[in-house]
Phi, psi and omega in degrees: 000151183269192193231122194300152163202139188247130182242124172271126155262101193284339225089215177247050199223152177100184169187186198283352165276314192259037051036277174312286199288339153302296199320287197308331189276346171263311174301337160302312209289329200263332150335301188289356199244132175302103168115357197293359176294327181294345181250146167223154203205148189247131197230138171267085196263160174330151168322306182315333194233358170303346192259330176291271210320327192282348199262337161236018148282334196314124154091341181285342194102332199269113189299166142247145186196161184258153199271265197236161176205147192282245220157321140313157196230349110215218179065191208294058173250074194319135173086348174246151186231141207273178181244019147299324194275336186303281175337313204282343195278338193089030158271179188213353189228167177216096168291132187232131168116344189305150164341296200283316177293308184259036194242311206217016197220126180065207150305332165094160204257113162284187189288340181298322191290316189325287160347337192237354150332281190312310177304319188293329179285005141235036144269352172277343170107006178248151203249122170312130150256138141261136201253119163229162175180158184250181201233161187327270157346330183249330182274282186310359173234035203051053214238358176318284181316323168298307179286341169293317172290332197261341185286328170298316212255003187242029153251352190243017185276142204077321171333099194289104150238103183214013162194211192255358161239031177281341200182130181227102203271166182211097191312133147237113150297112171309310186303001182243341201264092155109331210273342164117329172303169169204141178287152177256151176338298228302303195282355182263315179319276204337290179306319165320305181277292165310315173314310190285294165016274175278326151295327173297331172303332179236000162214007160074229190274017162282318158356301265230331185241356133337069176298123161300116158268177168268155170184043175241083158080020160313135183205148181314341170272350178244004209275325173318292195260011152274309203289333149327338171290131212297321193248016162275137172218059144110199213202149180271097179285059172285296162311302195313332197271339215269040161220148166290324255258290173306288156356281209272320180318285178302348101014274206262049108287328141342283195286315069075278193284321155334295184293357178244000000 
């Protein structure tokens, strides 16, 4: 069985006071959870604040990890930060790919930088989450599936798979995120389930040890009947993580659907 894992996206959200003190109240908190051995968990905080965060998770169990990084390994990219210098901060995780990076931010990033995103954070020693999703649109014209298989297999070209801690994917409905809308278990299996798919179509029974997360609008009140579905194994968290409360709820729904 896999091991479930909750990932916090503060975003651009926090600062070096209340940052730090979010951290300690989920490393309290999860400390404090029956069972807390079953999970593993992670927090993404702004650039600015990865080397304090990382430094007053050390040692809690509590993971770390970057919203992004550029793909390049240095020299004249004003603004950007590589994903050696992530690594150099004491993170482990890289998110590549999110919704908001290829929807609504900047030029917006396609599957090739993804791609060269994804590679670069392990070559840097950091473990990719890639982020795929279809958008409101794509969904209502029946393009789901489609748009999962081509974001999945052209993030993973080139790409070292050769174990369960090589990669980690993360479903985002565009259409759920932020919009009041929600995906049901039933449509997260579904999306879910094709993934794990396409991955054995494409690295075969490793697949099988590949944690999915959910990362649409995930919360405690709907976390019960995602995170139960077989082939979710946990959740990309945003709003929800910037409370510890909220946080650590989907947190113990996590350890939770595991246990039964």
């Amino acid at each position: 069985m896999r091991k479930p894992l909750v990932v916090a996206n503060w975003k651009m959200n926090l600062d070096l006071k209340s940052g730090p003190a979010l951290a300690r109240d989920v490393a309290d908190g999860l400390r404090r959870l029956d069972s807390h051995a079953n999970v593993d968990v992670a927090v993404c905080p702004p650039a600015t604040m990865l080397t304090t965060i990382a430094q007053v998770l050390s040692g809690t169990g509590v993971a770390v990890g970057a919203q992004d990084a550029y793909f390049e390994p240095g020299g004249a990219f004003t603004g950007e930060v590589s994903a050696a210098m992530v690594r150099e901060t004491g993170a482990t995780y890289l998110i590549v790919g999110h919704s908001e990076r290829r929807h609504t931010i900047g030029h917006l990033e396609d599957d090739r930088i993804i791609n060269l995103k994804l590679r670069a954070a392990q070559h840097a020693g950091l473990l990719p989450i890639l982020c795929v999703g279809e958008t409101l649109g794509e969904r209502q014209a029946g393009q789901t599936l489609d748009v999962l298989t081509f974001q999945l297999t052209a993030g993973l070209v080139g790409a070292r798979l050769t174990g369960a801690d090589d990669l980690v994917v993360a479903y985002e409905p565009v259409w759920a995120i932020g919009t009041g809308l929600n995906a049901t278990a039933e449509q997260a299996q579904e999306a879910h389930r094709h993934l794990r798919n396409e991955l054995t179509r494409l690295i075969g029974p490793l697949a099988d040890a590949i944690r999915i997360l959910y990362g649409g609008s995930l919360k405690p009140d709907n976390a019960d009947s995602l995170l139960a579905q077989p082939d979710v194994d946990g959740g990309l968290v945003g709003g929800a993580s910037l409370k510890a409360e909220s946080f650590l709820g989907i947190i113990r729904a996590a350890i939770g659907t595991r246990a039964k």
